[in-house]
C-alpha positions as CSV (number, residue, x, y, z in Angstrom):
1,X,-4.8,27.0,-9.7
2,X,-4.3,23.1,-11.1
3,X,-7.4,22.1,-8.9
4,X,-9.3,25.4,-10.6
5,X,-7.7,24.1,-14.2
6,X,-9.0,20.1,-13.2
7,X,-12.3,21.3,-12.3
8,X,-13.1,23.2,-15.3
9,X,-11.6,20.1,-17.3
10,X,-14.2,18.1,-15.6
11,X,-17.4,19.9,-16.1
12,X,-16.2,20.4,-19.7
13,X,-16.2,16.5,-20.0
14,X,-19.2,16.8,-18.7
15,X,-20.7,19.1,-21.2
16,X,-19.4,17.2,-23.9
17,X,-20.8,13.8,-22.8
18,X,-24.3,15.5,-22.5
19,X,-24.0,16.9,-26.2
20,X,-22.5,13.6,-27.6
21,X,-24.2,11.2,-25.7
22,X,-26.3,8.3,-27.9
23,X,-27.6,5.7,-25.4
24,X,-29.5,3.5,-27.8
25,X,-31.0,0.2,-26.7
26,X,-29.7,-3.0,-28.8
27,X,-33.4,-4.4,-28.5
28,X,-35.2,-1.5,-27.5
29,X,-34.6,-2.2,-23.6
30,X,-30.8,-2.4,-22.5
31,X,-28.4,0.9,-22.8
32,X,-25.5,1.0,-24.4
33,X,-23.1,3.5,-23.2
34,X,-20.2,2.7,-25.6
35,X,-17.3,5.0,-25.3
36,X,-18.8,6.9,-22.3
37,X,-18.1,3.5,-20.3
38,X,-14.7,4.7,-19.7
39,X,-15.7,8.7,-18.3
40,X,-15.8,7.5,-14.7
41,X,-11.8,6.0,-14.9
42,X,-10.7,8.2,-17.3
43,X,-11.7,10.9,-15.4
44,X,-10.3,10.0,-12.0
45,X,-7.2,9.6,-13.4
46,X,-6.9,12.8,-15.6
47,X,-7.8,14.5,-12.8
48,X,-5.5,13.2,-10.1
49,X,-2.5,14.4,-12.7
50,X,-4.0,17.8,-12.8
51,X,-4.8,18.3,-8.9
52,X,-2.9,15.6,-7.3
53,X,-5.5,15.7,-4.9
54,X,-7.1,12.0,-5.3
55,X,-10.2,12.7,-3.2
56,X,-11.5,15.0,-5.6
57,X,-10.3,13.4,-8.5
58,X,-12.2,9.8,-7.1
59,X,-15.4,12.0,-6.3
60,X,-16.0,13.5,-9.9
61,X,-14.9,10.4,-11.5
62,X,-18.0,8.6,-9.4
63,X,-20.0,11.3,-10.0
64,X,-18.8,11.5,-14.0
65,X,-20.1,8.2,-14.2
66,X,-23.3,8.8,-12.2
67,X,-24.0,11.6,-14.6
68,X,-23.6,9.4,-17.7
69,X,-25.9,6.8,-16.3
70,X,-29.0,9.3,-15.6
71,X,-28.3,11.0,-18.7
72,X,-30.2,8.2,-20.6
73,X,-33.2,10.3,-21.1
74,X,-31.0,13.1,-22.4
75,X,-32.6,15.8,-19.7
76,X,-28.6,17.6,-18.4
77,X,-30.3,19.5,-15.6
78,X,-31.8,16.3,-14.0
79,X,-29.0,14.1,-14.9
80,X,-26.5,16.3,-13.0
81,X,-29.1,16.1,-9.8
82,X,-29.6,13.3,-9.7
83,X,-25.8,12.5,-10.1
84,X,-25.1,13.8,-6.7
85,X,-28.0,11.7,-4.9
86,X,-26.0,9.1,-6.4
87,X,-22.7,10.0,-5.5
88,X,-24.4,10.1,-1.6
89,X,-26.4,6.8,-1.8
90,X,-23.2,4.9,-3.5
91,X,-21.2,6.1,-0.5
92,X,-24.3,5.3,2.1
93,X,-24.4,2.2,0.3
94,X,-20.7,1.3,0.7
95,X,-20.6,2.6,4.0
96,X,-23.7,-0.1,5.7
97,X,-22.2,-3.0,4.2
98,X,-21.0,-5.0,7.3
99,X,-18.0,-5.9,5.6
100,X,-17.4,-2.6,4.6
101,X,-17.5,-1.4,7.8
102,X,-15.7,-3.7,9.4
103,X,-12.6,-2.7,7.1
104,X,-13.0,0.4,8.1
105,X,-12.9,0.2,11.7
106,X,-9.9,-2.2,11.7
107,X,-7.5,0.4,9.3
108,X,-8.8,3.1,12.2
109,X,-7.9,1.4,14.9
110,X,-4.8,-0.2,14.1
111,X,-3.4,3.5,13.1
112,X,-4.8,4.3,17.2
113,X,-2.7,1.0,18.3
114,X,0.9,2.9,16.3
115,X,-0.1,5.8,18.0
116,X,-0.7,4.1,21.7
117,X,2.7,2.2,20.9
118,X,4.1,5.5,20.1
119,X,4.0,7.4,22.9
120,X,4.8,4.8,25.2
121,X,8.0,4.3,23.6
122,X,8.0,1.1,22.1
123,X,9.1,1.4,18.6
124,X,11.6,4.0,19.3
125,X,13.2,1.4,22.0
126,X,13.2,-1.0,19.5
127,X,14.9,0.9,17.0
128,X,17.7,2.8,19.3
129,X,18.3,-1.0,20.6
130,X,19.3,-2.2,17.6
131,X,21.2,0.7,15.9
132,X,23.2,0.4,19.1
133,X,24.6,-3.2,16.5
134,X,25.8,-0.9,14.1
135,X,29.6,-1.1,14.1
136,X,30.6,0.2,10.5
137,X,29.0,1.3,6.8
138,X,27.8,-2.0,6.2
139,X,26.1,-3.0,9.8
140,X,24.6,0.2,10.0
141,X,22.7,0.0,6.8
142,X,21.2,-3.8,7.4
143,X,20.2,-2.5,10.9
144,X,18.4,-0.1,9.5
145,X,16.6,-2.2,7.0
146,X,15.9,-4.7,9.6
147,X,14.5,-1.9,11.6
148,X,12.2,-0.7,8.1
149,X,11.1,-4.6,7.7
150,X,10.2,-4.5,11.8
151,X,7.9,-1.5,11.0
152,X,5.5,-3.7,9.0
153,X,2.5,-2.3,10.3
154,X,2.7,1.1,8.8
155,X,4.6,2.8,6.2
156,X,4.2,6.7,8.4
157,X,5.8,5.3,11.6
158,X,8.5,3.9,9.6
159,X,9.5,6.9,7.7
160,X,9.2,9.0,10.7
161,X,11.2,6.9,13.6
162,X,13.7,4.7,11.5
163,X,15.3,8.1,10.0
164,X,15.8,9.9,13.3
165,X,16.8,7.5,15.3
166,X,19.4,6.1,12.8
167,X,20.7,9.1,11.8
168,X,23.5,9.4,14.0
169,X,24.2,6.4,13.3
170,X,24.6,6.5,9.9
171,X,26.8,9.8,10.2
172,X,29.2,8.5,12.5
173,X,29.8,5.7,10.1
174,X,29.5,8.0,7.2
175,X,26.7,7.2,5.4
176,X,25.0,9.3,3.3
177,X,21.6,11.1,4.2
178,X,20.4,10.4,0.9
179,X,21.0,6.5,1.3
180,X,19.9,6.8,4.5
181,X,16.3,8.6,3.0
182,X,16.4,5.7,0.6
183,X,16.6,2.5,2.8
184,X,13.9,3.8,5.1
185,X,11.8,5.2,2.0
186,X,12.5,1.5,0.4
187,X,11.3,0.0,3.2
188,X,8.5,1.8,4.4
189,X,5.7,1.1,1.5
190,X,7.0,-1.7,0.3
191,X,7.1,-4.0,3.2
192,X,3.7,-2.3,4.7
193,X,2.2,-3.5,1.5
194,X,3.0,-6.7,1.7
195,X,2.2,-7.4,5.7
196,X,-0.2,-9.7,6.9
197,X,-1.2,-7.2,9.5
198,X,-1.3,-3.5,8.5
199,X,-2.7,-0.4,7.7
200,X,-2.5,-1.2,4.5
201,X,-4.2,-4.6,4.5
202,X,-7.6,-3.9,5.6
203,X,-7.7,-1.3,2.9
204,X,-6.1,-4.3,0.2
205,X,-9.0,-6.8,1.3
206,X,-11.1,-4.1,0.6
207,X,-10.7,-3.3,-2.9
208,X,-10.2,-7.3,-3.9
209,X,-13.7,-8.2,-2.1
210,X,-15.1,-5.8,-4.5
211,X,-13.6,-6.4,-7.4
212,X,-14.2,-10.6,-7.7
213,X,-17.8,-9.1,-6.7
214,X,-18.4,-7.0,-9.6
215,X,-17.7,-9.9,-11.5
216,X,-20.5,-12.4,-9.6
217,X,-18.0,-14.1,-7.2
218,X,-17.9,-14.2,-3.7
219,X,-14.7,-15.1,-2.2
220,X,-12.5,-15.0,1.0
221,X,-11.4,-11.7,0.4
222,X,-7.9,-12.0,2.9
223,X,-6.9,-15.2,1.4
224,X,-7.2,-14.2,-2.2
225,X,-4.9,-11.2,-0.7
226,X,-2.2,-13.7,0.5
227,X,-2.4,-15.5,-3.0
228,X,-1.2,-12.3,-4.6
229,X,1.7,-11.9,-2.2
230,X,3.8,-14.0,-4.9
231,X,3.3,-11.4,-7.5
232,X,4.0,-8.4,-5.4
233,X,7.6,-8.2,-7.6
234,X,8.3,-4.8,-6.6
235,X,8.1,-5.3,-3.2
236,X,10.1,-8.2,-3.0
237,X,12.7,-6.9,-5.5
238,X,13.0,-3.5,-3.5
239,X,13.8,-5.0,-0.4
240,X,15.9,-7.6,-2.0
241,X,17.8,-4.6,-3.3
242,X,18.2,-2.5,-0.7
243,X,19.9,-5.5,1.4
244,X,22.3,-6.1,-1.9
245,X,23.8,-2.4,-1.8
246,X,24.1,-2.7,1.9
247,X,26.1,-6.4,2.1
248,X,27.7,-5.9,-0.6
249,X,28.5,-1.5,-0.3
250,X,28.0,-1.4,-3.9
251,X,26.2,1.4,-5.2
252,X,25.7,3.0,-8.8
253,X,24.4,6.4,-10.6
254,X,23.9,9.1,-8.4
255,X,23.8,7.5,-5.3
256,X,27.1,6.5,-6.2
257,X,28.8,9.7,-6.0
258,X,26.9,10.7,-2.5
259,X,28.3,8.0,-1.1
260,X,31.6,8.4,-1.9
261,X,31.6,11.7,-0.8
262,X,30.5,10.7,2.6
263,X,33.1,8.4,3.5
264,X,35.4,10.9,3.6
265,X,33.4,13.6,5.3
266,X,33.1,14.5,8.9
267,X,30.3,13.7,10.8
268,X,29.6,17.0,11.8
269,X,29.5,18.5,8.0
270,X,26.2,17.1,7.1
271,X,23.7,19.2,6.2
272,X,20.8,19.1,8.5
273,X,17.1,19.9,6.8
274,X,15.5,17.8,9.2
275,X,11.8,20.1,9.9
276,X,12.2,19.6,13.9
277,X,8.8,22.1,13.9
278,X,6.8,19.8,11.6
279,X,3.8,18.1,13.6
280,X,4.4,15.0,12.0
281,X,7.5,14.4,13.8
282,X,6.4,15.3,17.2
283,X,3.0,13.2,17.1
284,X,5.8,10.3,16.8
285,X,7.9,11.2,20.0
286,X,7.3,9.5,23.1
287,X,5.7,11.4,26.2
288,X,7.8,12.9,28.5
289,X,9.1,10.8,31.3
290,X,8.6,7.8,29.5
291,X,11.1,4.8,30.1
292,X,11.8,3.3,26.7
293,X,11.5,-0.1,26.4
294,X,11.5,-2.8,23.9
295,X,8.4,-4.6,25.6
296,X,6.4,-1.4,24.7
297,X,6.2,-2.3,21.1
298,X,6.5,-6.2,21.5
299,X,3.7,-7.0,23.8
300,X,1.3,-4.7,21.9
301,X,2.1,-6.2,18.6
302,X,2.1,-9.5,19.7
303,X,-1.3,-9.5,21.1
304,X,-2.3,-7.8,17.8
305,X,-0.3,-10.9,16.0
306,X,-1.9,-14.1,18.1
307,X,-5.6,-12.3,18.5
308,X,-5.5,-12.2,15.0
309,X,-4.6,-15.6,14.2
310,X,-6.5,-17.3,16.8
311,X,-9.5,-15.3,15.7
312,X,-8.9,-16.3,12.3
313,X,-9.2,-19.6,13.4
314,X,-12.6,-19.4,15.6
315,X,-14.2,-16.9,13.3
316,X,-13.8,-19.5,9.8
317,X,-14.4,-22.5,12.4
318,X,-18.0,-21.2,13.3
319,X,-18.5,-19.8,9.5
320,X,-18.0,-23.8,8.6
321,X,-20.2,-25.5,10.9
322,X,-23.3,-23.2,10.5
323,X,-23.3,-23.6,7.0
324,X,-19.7,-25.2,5.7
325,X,-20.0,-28.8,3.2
326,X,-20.3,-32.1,4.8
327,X,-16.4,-32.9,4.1
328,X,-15.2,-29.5,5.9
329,X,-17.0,-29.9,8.6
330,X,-16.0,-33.4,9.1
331,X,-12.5,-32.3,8.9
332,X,-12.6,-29.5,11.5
333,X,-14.5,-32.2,14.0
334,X,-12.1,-34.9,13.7
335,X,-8.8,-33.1,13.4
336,X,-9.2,-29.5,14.5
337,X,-5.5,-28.7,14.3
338,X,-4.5,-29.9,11.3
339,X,-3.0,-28.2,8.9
340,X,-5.5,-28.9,6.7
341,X,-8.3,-27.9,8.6
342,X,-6.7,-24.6,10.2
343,X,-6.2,-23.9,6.2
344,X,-10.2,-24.1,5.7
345,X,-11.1,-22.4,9.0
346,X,-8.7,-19.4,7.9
347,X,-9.8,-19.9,4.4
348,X,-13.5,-19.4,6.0
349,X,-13.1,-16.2,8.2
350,X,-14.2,-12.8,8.1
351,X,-10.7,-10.6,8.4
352,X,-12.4,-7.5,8.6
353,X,-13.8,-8.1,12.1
354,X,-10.8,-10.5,13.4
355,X,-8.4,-8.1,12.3
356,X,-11.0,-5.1,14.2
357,X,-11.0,-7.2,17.1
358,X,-7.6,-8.4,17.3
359,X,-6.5,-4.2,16.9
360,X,-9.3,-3.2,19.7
361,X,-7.9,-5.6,22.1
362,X,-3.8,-4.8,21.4
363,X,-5.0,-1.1,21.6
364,X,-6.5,-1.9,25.3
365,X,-3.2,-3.7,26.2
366,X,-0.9,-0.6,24.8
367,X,-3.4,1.8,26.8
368,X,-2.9,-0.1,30.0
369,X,1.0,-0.3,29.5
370,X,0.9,3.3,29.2
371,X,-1.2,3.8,32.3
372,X,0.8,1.4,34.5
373,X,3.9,3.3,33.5
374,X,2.3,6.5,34.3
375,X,3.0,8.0,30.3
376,X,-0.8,8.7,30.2
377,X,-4.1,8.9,32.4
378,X,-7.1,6.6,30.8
379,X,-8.8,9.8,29.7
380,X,-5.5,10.6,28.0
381,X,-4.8,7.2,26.7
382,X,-8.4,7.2,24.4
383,X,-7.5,11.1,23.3
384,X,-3.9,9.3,22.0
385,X,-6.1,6.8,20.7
386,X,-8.5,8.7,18.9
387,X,-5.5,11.0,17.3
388,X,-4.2,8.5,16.1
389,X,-7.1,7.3,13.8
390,X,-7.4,10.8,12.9
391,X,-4.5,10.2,10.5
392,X,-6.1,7.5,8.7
393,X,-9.8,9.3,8.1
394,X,-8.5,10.5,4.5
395,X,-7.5,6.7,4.3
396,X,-11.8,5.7,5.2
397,X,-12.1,8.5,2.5
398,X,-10.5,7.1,-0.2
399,X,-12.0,3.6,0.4
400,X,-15.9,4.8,0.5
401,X,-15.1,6.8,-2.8
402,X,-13.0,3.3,-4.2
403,X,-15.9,1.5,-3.5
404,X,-18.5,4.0,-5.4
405,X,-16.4,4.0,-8.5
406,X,-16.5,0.6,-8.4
407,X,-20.0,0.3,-7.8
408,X,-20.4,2.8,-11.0
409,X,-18.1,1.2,-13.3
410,X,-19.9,-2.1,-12.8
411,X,-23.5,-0.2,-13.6
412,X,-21.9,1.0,-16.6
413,X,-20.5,-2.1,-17.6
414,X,-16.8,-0.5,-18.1
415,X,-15.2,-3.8,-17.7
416,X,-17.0,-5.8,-20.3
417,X,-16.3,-2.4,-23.0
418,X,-12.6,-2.8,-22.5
419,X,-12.7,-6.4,-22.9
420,X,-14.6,-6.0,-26.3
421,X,-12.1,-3.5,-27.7
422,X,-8.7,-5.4,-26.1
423,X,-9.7,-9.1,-26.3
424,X,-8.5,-9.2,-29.9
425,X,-6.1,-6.4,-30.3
426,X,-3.8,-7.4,-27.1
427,X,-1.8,-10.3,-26.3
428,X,-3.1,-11.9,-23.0
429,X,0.4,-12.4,-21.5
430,X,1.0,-8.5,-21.6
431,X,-2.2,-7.6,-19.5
432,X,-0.4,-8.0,-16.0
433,X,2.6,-5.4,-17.6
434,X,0.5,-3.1,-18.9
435,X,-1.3,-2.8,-15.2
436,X,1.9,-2.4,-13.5
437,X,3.0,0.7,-15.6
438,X,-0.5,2.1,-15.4
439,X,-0.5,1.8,-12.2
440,X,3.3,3.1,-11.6
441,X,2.6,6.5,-13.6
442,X,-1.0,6.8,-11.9
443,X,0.5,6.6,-8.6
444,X,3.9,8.8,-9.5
445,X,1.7,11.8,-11.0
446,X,-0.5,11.6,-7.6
447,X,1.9,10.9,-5.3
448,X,-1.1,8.1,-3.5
449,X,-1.0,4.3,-3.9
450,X,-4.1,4.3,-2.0
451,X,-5.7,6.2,-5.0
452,X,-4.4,4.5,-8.0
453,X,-5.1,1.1,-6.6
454,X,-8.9,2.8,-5.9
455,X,-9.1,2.9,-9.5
456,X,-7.5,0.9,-11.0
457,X,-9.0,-2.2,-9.4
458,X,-12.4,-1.8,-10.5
459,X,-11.0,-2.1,-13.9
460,X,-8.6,-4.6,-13.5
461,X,-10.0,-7.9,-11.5
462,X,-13.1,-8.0,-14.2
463,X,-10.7,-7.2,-17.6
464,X,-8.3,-10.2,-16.3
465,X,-11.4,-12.7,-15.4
466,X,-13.3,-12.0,-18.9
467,X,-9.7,-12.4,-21.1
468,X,-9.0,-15.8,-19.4
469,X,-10.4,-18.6,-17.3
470,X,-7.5,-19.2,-14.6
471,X,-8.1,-17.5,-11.4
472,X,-4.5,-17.5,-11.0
473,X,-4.7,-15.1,-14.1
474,X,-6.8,-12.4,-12.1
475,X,-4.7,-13.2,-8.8
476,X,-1.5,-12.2,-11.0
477,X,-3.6,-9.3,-12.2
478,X,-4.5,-7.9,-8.9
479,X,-1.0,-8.2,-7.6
480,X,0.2,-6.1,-10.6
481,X,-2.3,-3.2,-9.6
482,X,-1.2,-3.0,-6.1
483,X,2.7,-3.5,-6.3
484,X,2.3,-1.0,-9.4
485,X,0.9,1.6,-7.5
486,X,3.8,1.2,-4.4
487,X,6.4,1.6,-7.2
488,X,4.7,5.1,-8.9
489,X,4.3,6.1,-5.2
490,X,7.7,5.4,-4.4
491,X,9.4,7.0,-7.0
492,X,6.8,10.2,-7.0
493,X,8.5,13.8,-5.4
494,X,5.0,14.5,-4.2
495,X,4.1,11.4,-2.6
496,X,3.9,11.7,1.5
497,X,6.1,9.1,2.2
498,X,9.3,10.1,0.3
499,X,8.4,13.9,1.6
500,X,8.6,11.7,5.6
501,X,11.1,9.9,4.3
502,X,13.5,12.8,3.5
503,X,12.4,14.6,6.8
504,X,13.3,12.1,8.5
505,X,16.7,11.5,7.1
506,X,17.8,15.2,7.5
507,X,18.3,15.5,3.5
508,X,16.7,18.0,1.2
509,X,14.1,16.5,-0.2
510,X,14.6,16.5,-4.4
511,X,18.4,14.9,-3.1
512,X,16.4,12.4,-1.7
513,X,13.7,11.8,-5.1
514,X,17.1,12.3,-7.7
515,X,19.2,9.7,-5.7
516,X,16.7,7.5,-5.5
517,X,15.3,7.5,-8.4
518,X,17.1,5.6,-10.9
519,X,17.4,2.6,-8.7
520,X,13.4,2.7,-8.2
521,X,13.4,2.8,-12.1
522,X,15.9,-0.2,-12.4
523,X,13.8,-2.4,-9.7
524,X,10.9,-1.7,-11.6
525,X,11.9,-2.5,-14.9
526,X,13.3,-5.6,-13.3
527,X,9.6,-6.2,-11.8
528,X,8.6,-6.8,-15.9
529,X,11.2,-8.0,-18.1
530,X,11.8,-10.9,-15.4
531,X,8.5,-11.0,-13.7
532,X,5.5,-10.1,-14.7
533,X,6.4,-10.9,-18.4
534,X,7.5,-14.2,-17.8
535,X,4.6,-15.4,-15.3
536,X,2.3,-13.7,-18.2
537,X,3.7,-16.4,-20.6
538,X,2.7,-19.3,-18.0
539,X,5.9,-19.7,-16.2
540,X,5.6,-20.8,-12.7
541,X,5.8,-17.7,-9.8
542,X,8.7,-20.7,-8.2
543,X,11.0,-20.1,-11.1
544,X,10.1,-17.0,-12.1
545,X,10.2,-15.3,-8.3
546,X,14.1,-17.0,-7.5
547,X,15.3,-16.0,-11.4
548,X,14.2,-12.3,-10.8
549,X,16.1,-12.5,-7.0
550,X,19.0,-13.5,-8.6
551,X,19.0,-10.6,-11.2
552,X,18.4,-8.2,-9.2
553,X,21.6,-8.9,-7.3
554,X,23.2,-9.6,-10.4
555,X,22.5,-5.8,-11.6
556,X,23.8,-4.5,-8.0
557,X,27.0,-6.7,-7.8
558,X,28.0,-6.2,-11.9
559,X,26.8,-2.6,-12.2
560,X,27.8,-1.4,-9.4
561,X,31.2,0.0,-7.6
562,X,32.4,-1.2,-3.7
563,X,32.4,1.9,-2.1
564,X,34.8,0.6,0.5
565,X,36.8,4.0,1.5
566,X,35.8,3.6,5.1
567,X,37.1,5.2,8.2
568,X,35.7,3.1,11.0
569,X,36.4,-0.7,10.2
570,X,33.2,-3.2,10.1
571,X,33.6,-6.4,12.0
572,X,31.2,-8.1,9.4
573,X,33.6,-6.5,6.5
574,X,36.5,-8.5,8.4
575,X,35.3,-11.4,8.7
């Protein structure tokens, strides 16, 4: 019914542009679309709160802004033809760009690699090894944090291995589900967002490389990705968090109250709404017969880990002699490992075909583990393989209908509209703010960071490069859109990692969202009043990053209450 309601909401946006629309040339030549600038965005977004569905929302926000641009000559029933040729030559378009591609192929094969590593029992070795640590309340939950962090490569296998494999854990040393949901939920997004090796970064690179080109600049896409790691508040402040309530057992609002309540329980009286039938949790067991082993995860990742860095190296160092400066190329011949000159080579390389590369070549190495143990045949290894990227198609989706907004916006000239209206109306400092809570309620109402940062990107990268000169400006800028759209997503009821997350755990879900909630909310308000405020004003990221650290810990130590009522004593709690 909401996807019937958004429809109709569409084509009546539709109809209206085409009865109001006045495209008149400044000199006779160039159009001016005005208002009608901002259809394609405003579109997307209204539409993703009415559906939730962010595929359909990104396609008739692309083709929104197609149908604006060909309805110049004022003709409706060619303008909305002519719109969906667009729609399919943006997306062609997108799709045969090399580096495009390249992006692409990487996020699909690193989600094949999770699931090679999967069945062959490496992450859940990792995982049961270390929650074997856990000796008491406190233990338990920093194992399972460290466990989230370990996860890095992808927020699904997180929220669907950390939750089942600690949960015994944390009910014999009576933890809460619901704090259980929200350390792996916590860590899951949050520190996949932030990796240097992901499923998440190929899609990041993606949406940065397009947005400095809208505005005329080409740049090293992966590095300008690393330079908005500082920024990233959320992320930082979330996980910084999370470890505070667990060293210090201090927990406040409704968590609060759940916690206490499970000290004193019995293991065995926890409710159990763990969905043992759901087809999510069995694509993340391990074949039958397998051995677990710690070396199943290690060896895979690590080939992913050094491919990828030695190919960063080799790729930037042949970039730089067939057509680097004089000085650079100087530099890598005379000292080829310094740090200087491993900077510029990295600085220099193409991460959507290392990163491909580096994932194609762990995957072969998981695929032969698995065969030499006997989990899988060959034949069966490439049909675990290929299941695996199934899960991240939508993700390839999203990216090639990203990319067409993008492309739209910029032949609309959205970008340079906003700037006219909000260079003199809002303060500069505010811009990086303002991002982050557009892109938290964008991503909350969807339930997708993926989508909001799809959108929001296009807008954001050439709104922060026309208000001010320093590139460190639009870096700040970038990092608010994507650690904006992790917090919405985090805190969202409808968003597919919470729904894992709670799974996992064995809690009901809206337990999970309500308990969680408030400290998402408190992080996030942290994240602008004592981060992205204060960088806006010019402070340094150094001060700023440590000052934020501090409070945040501050607000769990002062606000909250030791939950200390513990029945099996904690060796780190005696010491």
């Amino acid at each position: 019914m909401k996807k019937k309601i958004g429809f109709i909401v569409a084509i009546g946006l539709l109809v209206i542009t085409a009865v109001n629309a006045d495209f008149s040339g400044e000199n006779g030549t160039e159009v001016y679309y005005g208002l009608f600038t901002l259809v394609p965005p405003v579109v997307a977004i209204v539409l993703a709160f009415i559906t939730k569905d962010v595929i359909i929302s990104l396609f008739i926000g692309v083709f929104s802004g197609a149908f604006v641009l060909h309805l110049a000559n004022h003709n409706f029933l060619v303008a909305f033809v002519q719109a969906f040729l667009s729609v399919v030559e943006y997306a062609l378009t997108s799709l045969s760009d090399p580096w495009n591609a390249g992006i692409i192929l990487q996020v699909l094969t690193i989600g094949g690699l999770i699931a090679l590593m999967t069945k062959i029992g490496g992450a859940k070795a990792v995982a049961a090894a270390l929650s074997n640590k856990a000796k008491g309340p406190r233990s338990a939950q920093v194992i399972t944090w460290i466990l989230g962090v370990l996860m890095f490569f992808d927020d699904y296998a997180n929220s669907l291995i950390v939750g089942p494999v600690m949960r015994p854990v944390t009910d014999e040393k009576h933890i809460s589900r619901e704090k259980l949901a929200f350390v792996v939920d916590a860590t899951a997004a949050p520190i996949a967002g932030i990796a240097l090796i992901s499923t998440w970064v190929g899609y990041e690179v993606g949406l940065i490389k397009d947005g400095y080109e809208s505005i005329g600049q080409s740049v090293n896409a992966y590095g300008i990705f690393i330079q908005t790691l500082p920024y990233r508040f959320y992320n930082f402040l979330m996980l910084a968090f999370v470890l505070a309530t667990a060293l210090l057992l201090r927990e406040f609002g409704p968590m609060l109250k759940v916690e206490k309540k499970a000290r004193t329980r019995k293991e065995n009286e926890f409710d159990d709404f763990t969905l043992e039938t759901s087809t999510e949790m069995e694509d993340m067991e391990p074949a039958e017969g397998v051995k677990l082993s710690i070396w199943n995860m290690i060896v895979p990742i690590g080939t992913l880990i050094i491919a990828a860095f030695i190919g960063f190296y080799f790729n930037g160092y042949n970039t730089v002699m067939e057509g680097g400066e004089t000085a650079t190329i100087a530099l890598l011949e005379n000292s080829p490992l310094s740090f200087l000159a491993i900077q510029e080579a990295f600085g220099a390389s193409d991460a959507s075909i290392v990163l491909f590369q580096a994932a194609l070549l762990a995957s072969l190495v998981a695929m032969a583990m698995g065969v030499h143990q006997k989990a899988f045949t060959w034949t069966e290894s490439v049909a675990v393989w290929i299941n695996g990227m199934k899960s991240l198609i939508i993700t390839g989706a999203i990216l090639l209908l990203a990319w067409s907004l993008s492309t739209v916006i910029g032949e609309l000239g959205t970008a340079e509209f906003l700037v006219s209206l909000l260079s003199d109306s809002m303060p500069l400092f505010l811009l990086p703010s303002i991002i982050f809570i557009l892109g938290a309620v964008t991503s909350f109402a969807t339930g997708t960071s993926y989508g909001t940062m799809g959108i929001l990107m296009p807008l954001a990268i050439p709104l922060a490069a026309a208000l001010s000169t320093d590139p460190e400006f639009v870096i700040m800028t970038s990092g608010a859109v994507l650690t904006g759209a992790i917090f919405g997503d985090h805190c969202s009821p409808i968003s597919d990692t919470t729904i894992l997350s709670s799974m996992g755990a064995g809690v009901d879900h809206l337990d999970h969202v309500k308990t969680q909630l408030l400290y998402a909310l408190v992080v996030g308000a942290i994240s602008v009043l004592f981060g992205f405020i204060p960088v806006g004003l010019g402070l340094s990221i150094w001060i700023v990053m440590p000052v934020a650290l501090m409070v945040t810990i501050g607000v769990v130590y002062f606000f909250g209450t030791r939950v200390d009522e513990v029945v099996v004593k904690d060796p780190i709690e005696e010491n």
